[in-house]
C-alpha positions, 0 to 999 in steps of 0.5 A, spaced: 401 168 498 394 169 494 391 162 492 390 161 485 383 161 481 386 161 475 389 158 469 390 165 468 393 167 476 398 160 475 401 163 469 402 170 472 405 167 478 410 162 474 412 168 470 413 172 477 417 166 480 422 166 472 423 172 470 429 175 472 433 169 474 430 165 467 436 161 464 435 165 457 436 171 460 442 168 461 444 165 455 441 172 452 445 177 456 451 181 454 453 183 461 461 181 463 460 177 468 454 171 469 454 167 474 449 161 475 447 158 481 444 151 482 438 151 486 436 143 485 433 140 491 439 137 493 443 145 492 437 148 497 438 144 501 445 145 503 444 153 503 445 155 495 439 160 496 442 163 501 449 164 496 444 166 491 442 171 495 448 174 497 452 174 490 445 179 488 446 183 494 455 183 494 455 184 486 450 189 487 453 193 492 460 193 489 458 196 482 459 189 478 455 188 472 453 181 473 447 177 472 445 172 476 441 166 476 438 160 478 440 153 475 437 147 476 441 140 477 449 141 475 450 133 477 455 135 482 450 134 489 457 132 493 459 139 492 453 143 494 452 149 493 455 150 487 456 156 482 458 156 475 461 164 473 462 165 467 466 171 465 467 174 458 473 172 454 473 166 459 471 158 460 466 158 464 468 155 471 464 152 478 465 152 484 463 147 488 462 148 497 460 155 495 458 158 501 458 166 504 466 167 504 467 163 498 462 167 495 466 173 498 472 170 495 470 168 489 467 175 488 473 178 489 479 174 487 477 171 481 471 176 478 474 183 479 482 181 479 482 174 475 486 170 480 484 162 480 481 160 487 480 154 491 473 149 490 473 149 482 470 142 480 475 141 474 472 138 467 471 131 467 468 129 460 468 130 454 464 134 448 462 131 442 467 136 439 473 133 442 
């Protein structure tokens, strides 16, 4: 990694590091699926990089049009690493102890077929609409 001299080297660099995984990408997109990856310290640190990885990659190979993104804490950190995927017409759901083969089902299960699988956090509060 080149070391910054500058104010100007440090904004390019944060621009590189956010561009594609940014949250307003997401908020943004119009793509079908979507699917948010929690990549607080607690999430890292329990192998949600290497689920990130593996969603880009899988989604990707199997000609899926998704976005992916890192997102910062969810308030789930006893269900790390976990995964928000929202697909269009549907309530956003997350996944918690998401690791390769849950990805893997996740992918094939609930993104491509529409069947519910295991490890959905359910909704456990309210909005200030209900």
């Amino acid at each position: 990694m080149a070391k910054i001299k500058s104010f100007e080297d440090l904004k390019l660099l944060r621009e590189s590091l956010n561009a594609p995984e940014s949250g307003k990408e997401i908020m943004d997109s119009k793509k079908p699926v979507q699917v948010r990856v929690a990549m607080a310290t607690c999430g890292i640190a329990s192998g949600a990089r290497v689920v990130m990885d593996f969603f880009k990659e899988e989604l990707e190979k199997r000609n899926i049009d998704a976005i992916i993104s890192k997102t910062g804490c969810m308030g789930y950190c006893y269900a790390e690493p976990t995964v928000e995927v929202t697909v269009s017409g549907k309530e956003p759901l997350v996944f918690g102890d998401v690791n390769k083969a849950k990805a893997d089902e996740i992918i094939e299960k609930y993104i491509k077929n529409g069947e519910l699988v295991d490890g959905i956090i359910p909704v456990t509060y309210l909005t200030i609409d209900k």
